[in-house]
PQR file with spaces between the fields and no chain letter, atoms N, CA, C, O and H, PARSE charges and radii, in Angstrom:
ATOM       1  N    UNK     1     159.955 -154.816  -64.459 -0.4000 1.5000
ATOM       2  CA   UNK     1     159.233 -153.950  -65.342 -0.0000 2.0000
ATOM       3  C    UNK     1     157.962 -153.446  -64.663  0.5500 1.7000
ATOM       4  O    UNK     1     157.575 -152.278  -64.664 -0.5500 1.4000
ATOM       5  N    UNK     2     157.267 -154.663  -63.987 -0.4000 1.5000
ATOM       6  CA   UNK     2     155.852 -154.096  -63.652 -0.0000 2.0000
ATOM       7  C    UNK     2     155.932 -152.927  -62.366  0.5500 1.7000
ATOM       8  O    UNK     2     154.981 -152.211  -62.052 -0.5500 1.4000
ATOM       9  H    UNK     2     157.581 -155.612  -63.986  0.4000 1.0000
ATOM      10  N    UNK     3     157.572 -152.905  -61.565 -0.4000 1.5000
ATOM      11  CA   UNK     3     157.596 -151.821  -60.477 -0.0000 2.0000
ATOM      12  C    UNK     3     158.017 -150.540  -60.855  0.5500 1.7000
ATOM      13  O    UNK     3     158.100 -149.571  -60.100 -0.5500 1.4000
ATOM      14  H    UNK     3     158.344 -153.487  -61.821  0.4000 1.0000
ATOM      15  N    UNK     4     158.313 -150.571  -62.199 -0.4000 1.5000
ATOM      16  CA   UNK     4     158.783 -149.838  -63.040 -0.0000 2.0000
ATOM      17  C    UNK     4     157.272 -149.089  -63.645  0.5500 1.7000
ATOM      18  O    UNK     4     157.153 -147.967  -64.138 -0.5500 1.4000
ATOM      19  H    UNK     4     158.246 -151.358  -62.812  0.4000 1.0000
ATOM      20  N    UNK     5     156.296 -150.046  -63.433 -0.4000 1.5000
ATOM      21  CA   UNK     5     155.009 -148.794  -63.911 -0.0000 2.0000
ATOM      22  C    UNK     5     154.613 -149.832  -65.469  0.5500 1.7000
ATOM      23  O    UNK     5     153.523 -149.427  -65.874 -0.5500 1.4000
ATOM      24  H    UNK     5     156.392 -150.957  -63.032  0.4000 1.0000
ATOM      25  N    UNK     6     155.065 -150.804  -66.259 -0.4000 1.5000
ATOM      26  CA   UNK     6     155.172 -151.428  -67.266 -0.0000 2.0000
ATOM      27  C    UNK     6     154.055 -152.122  -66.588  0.5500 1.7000
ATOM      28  O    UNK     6     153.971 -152.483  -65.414 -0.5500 1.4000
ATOM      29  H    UNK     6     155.951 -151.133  -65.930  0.4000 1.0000
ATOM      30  N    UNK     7     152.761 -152.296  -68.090 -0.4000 1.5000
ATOM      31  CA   UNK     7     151.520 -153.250  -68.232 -0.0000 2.0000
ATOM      32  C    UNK     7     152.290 -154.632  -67.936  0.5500 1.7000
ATOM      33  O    UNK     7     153.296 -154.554  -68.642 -0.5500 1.4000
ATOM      34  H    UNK     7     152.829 -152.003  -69.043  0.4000 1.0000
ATOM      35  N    UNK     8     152.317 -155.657  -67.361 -0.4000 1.5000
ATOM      36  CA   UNK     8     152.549 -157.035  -67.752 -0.0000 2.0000
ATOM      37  C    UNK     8     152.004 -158.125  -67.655  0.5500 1.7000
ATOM      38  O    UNK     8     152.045 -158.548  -66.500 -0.5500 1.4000
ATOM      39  H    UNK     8     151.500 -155.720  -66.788  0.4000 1.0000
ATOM      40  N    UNK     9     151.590 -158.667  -68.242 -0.4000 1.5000
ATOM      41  CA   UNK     9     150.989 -160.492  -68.473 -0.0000 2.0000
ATOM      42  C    UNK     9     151.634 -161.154  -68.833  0.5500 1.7000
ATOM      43  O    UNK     9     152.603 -160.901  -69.548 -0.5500 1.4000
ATOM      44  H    UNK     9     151.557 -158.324  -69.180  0.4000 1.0000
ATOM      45  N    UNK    10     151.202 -162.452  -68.350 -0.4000 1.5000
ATOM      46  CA   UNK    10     151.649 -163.985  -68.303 -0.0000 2.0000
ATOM      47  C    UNK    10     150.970 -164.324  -68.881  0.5500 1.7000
ATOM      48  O    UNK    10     150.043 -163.617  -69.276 -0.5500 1.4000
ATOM      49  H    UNK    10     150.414 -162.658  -67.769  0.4000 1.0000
ATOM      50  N    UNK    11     151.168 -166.014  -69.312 -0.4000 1.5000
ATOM      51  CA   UNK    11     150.310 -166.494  -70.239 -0.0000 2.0000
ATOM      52  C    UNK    11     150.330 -167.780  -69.219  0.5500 1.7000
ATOM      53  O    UNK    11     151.427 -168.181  -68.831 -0.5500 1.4000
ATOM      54  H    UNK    11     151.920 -166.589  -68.990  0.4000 1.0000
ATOM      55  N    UNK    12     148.751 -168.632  -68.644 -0.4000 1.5000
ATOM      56  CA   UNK    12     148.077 -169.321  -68.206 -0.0000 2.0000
ATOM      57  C    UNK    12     149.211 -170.647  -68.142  0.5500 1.7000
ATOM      58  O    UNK    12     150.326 -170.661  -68.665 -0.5500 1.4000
ATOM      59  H    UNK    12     147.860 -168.306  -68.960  0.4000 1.0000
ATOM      60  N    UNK    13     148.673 -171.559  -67.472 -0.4000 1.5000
ATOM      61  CA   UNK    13     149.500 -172.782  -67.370 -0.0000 2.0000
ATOM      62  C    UNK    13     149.069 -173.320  -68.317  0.5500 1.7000
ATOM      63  O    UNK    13     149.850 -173.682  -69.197 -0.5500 1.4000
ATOM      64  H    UNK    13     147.768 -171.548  -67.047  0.4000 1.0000
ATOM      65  N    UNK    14     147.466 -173.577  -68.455 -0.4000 1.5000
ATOM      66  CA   UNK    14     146.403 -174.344  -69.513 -0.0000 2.0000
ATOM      67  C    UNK    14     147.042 -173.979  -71.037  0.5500 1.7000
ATOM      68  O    UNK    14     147.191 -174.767  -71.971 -0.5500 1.4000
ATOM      69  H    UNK    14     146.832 -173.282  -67.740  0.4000 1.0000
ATOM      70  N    UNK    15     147.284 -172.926  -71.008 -0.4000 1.5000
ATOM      71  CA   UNK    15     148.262 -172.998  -72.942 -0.0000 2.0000
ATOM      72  C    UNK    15     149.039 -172.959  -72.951  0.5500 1.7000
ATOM      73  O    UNK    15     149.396 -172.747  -74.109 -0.5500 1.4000
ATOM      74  H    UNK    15     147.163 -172.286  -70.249  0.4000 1.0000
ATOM      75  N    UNK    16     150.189 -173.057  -72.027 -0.4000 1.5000
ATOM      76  CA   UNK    16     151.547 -172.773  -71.811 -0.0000 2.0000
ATOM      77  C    UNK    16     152.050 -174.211  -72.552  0.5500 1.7000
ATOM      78  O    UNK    16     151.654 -175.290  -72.111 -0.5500 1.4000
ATOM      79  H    UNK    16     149.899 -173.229  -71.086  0.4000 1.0000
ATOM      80  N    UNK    17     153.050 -174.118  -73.838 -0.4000 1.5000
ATOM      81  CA   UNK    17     153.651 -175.503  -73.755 -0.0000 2.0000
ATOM      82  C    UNK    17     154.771 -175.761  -72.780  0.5500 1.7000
ATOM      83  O    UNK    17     154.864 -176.905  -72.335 -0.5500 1.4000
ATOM      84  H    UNK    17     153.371 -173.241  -74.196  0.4000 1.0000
ATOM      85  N    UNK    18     155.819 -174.647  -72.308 -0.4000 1.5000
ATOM      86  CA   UNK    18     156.677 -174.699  -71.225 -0.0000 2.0000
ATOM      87  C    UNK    18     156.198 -173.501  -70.297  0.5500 1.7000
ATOM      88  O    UNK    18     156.019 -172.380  -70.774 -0.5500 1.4000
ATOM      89  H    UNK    18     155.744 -173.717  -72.670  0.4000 1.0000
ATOM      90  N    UNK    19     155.987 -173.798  -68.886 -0.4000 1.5000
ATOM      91  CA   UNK    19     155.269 -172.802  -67.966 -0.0000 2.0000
ATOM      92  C    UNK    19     156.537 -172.411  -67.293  0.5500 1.7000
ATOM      93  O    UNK    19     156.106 -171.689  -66.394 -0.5500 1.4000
ATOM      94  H    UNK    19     156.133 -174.709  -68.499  0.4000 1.0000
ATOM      95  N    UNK    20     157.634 -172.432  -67.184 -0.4000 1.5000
ATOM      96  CA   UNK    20     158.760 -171.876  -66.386 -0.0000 2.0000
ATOM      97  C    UNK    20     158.741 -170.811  -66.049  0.5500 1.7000
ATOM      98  O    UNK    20     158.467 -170.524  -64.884 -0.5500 1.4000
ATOM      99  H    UNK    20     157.984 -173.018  -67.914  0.4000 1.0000
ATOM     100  N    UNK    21     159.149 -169.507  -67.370 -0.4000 1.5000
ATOM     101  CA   UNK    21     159.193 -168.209  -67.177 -0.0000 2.0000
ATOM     102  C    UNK    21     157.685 -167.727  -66.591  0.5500 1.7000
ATOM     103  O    UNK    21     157.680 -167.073  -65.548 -0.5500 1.4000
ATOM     104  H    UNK    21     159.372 -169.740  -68.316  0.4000 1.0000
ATOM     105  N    UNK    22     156.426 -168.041  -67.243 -0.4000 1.5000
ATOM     106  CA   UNK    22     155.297 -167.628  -66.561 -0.0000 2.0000
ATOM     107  C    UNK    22     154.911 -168.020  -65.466  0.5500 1.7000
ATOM     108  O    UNK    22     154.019 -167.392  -64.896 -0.5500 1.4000
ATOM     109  H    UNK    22     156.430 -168.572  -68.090  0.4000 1.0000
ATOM     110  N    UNK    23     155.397 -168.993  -64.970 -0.4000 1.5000
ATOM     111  CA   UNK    23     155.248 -169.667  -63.008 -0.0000 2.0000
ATOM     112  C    UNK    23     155.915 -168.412  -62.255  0.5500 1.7000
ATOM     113  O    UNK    23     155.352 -167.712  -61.413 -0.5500 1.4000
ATOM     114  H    UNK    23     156.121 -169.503  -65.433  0.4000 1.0000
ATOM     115  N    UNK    24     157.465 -168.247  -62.816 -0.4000 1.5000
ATOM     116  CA   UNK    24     157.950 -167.403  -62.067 -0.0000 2.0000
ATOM     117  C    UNK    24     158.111 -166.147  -62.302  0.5500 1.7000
ATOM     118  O    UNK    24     159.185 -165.566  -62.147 -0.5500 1.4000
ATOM     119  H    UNK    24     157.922 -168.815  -63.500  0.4000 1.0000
ATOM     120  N    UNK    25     156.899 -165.536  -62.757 -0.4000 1.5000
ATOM     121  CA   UNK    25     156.937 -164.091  -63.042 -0.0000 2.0000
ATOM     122  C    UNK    25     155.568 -163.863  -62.162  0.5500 1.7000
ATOM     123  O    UNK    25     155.335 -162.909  -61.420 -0.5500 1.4000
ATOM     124  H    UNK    25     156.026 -166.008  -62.883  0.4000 1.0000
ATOM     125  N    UNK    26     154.547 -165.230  -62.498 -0.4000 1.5000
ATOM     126  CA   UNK    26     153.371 -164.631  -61.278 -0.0000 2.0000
ATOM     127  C    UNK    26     153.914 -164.975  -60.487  0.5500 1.7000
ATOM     128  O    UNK    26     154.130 -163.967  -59.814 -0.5500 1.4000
ATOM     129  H    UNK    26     154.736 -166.005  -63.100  0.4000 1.0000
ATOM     130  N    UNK    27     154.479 -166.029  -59.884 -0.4000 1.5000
ATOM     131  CA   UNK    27     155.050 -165.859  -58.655 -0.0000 2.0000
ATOM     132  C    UNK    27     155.616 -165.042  -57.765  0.5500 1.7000
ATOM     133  O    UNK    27     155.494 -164.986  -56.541 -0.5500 1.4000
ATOM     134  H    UNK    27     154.303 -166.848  -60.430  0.4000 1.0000
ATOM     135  N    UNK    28     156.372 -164.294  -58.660 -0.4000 1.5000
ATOM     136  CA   UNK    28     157.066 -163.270  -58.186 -0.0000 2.0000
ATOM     137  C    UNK    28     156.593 -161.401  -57.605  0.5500 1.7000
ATOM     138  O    UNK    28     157.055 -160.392  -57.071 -0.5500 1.4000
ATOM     139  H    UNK    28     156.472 -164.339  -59.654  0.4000 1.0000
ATOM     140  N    UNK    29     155.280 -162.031  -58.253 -0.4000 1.5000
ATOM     141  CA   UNK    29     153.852 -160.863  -58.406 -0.0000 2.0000
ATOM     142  C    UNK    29     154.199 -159.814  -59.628  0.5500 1.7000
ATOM     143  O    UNK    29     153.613 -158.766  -59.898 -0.5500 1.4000
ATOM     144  H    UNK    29     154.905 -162.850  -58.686  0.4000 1.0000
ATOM     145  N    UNK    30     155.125 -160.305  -60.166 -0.4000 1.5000
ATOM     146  CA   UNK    30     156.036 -159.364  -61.465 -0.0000 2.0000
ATOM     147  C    UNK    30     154.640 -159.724  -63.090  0.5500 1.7000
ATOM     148  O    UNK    30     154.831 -159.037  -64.093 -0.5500 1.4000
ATOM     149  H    UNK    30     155.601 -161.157  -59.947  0.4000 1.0000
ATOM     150  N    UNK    31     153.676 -160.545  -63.114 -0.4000 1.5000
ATOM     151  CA   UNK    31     152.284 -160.067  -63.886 -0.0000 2.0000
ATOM     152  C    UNK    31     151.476 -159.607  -62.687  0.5500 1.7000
ATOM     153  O    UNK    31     151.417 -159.814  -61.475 -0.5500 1.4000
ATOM     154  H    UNK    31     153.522 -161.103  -62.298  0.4000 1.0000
ATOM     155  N    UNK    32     150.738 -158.704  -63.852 -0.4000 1.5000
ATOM     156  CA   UNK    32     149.934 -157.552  -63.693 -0.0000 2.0000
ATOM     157  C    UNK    32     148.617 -158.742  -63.722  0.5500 1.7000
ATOM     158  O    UNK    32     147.873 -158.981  -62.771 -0.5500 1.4000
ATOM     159  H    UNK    32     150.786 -158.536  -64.837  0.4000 1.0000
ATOM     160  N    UNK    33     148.571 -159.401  -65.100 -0.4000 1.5000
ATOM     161  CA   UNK    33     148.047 -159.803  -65.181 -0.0000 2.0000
ATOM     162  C    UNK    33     148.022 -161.305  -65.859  0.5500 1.7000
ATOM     163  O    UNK    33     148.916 -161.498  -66.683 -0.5500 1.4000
ATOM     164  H    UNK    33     149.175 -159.207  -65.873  0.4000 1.0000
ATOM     165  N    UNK    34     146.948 -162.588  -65.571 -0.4000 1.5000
ATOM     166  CA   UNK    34     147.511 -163.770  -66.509 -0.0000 2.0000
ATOM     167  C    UNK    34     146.424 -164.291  -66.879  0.5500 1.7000
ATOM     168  O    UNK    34     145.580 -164.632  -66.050 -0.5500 1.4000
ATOM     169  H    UNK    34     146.222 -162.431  -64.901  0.4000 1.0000
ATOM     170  N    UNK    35     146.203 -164.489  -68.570 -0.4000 1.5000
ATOM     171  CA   UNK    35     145.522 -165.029  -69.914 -0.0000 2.0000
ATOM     172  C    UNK    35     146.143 -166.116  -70.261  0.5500 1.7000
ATOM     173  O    UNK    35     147.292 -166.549  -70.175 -0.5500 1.4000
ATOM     174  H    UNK    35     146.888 -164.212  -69.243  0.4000 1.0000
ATOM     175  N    UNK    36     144.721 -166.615  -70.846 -0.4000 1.5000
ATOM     176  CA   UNK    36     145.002 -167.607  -71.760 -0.0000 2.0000
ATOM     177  C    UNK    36     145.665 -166.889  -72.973  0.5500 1.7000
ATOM     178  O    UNK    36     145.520 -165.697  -73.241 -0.5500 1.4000
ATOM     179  H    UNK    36     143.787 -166.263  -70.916  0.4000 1.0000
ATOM     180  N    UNK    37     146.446 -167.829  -73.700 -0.4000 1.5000
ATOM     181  CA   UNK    37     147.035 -167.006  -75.063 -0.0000 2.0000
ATOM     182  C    UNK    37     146.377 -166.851  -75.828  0.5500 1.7000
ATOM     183  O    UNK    37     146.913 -166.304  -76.792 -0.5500 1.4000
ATOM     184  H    UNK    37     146.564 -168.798  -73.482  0.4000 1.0000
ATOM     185  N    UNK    38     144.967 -167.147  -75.990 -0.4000 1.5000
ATOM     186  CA   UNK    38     144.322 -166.577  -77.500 -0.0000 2.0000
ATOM     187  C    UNK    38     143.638 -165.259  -76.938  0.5500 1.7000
ATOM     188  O    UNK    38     142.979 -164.756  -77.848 -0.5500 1.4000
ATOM     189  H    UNK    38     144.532 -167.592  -75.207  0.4000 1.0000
ATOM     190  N    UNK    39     143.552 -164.489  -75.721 -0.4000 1.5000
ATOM     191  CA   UNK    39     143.444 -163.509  -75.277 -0.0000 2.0000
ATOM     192  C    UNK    39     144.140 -162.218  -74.790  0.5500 1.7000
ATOM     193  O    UNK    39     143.690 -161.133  -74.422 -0.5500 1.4000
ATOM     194  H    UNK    39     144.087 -164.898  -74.981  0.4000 1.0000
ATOM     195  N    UNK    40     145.345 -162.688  -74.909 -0.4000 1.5000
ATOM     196  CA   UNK    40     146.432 -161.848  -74.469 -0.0000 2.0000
ATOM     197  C    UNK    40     146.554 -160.742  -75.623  0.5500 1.7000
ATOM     198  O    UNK    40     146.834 -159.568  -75.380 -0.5500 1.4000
ATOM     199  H    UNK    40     145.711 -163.570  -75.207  0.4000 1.0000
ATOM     200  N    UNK    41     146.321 -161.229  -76.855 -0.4000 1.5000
ATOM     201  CA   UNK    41     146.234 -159.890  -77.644 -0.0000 2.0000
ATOM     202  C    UNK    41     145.331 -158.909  -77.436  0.5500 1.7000
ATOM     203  O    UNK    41     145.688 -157.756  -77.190 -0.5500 1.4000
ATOM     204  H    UNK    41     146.094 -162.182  -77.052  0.4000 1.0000
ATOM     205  N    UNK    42     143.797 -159.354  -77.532 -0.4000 1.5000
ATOM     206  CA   UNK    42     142.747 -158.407  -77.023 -0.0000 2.0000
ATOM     207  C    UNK    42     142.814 -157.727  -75.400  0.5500 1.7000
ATOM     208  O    UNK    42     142.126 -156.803  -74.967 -0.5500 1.4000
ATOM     209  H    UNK    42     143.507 -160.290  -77.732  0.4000 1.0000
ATOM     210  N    UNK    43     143.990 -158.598  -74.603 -0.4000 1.5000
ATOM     211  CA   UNK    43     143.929 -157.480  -73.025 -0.0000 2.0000
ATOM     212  C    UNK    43     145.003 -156.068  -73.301  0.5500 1.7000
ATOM     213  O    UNK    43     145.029 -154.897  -72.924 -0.5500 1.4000
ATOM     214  H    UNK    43     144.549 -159.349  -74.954  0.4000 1.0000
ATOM     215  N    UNK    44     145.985 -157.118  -74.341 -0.4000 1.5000
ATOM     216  CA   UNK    44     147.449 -155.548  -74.365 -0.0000 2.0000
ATOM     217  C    UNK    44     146.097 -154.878  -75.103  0.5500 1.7000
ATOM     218  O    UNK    44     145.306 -154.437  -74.269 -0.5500 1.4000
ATOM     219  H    UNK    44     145.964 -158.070  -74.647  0.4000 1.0000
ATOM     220  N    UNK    45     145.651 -154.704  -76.563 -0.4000 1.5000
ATOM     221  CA   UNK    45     144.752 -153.710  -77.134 -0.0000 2.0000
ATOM     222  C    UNK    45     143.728 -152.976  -76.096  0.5500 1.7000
ATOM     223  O    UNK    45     143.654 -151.755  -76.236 -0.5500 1.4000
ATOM     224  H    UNK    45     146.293 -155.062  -77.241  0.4000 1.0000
ATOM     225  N    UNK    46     143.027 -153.493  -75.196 -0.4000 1.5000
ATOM     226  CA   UNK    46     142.589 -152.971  -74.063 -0.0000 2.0000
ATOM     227  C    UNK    46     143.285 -152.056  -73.043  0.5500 1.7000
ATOM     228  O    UNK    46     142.955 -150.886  -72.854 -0.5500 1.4000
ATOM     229  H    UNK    46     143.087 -154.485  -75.082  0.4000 1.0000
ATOM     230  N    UNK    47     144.152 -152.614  -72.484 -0.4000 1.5000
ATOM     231  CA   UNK    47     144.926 -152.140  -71.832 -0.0000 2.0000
ATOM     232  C    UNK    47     145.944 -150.706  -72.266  0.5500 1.7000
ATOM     233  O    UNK    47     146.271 -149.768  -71.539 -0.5500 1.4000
ATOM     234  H    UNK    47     144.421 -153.565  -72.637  0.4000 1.0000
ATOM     235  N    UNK    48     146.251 -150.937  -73.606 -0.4000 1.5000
ATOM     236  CA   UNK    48     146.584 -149.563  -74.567 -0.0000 2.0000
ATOM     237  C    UNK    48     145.637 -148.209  -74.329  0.5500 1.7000
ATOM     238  O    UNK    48     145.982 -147.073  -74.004 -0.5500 1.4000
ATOM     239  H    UNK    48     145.985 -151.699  -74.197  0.4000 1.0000
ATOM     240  N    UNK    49     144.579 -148.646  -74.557 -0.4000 1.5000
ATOM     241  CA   UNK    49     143.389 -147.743  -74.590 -0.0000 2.0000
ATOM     242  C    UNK    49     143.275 -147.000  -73.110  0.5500 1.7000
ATOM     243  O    UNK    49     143.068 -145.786  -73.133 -0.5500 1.4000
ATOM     244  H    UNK    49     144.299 -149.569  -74.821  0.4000 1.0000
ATOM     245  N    UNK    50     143.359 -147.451  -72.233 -0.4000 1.5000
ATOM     246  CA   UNK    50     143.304 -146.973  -70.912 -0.0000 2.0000
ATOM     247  C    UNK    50     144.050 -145.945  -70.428  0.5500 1.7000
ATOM     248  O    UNK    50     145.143 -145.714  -70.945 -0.5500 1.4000
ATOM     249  H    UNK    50     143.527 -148.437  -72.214  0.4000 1.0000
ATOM     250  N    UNK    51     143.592 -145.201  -69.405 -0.4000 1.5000
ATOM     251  CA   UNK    51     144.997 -144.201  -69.075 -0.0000 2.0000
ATOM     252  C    UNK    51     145.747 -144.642  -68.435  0.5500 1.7000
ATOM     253  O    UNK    51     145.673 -145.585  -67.647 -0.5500 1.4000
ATOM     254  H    UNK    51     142.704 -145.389  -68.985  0.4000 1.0000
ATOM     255  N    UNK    52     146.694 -143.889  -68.757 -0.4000 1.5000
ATOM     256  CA   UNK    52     148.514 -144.506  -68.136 -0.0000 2.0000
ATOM     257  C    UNK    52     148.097 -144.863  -66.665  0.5500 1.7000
ATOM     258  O    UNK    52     148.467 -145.976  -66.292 -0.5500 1.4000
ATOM     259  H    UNK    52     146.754 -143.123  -69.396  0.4000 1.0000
ATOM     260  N    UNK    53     147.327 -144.038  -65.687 -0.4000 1.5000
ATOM     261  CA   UNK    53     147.450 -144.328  -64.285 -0.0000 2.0000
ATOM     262  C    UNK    53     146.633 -145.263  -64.428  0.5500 1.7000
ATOM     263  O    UNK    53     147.470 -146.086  -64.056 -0.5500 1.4000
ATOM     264  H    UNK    53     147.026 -143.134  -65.990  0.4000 1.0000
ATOM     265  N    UNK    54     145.710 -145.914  -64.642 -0.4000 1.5000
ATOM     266  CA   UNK    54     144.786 -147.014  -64.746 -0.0000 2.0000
ATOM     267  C    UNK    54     145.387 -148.638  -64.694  0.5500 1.7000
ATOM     268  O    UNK    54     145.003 -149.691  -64.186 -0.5500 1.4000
ATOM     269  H    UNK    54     145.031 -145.246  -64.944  0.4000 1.0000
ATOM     270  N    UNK    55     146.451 -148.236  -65.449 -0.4000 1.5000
ATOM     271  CA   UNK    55     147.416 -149.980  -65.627 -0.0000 2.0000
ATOM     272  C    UNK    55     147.828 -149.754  -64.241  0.5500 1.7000
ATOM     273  O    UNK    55     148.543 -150.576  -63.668 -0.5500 1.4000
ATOM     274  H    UNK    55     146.763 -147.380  -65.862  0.4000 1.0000
């Protein structure tokens, strides 16, 4: 998705109750970006706001 031009985040190890899929998505450099989960709502609302070339 993210080579595709798609915003993407992970969610942190520290709130993760299972970290699998989010190990191997930063790993993979496939997040854009990685939050804790009580923040991940306020970065997509941020990140909305921005221009398309900016993400």
């Amino acid at each position: 998705m993210r080579e595709a031009g798609a915003f993407t985040i992970a969610q942190d190890e520290r709130t993760s109750v299972v970290f699998g899929m989010p190990k191997e998505a930063i790993a993979l450099g496939a997040a854009k970006t990685v939050r804790p989960l009580q923040s991940i709502a306020d970065k997509i609302i941020e990140a909305a706001r921005e221009p398309a070339c900016s993400r």
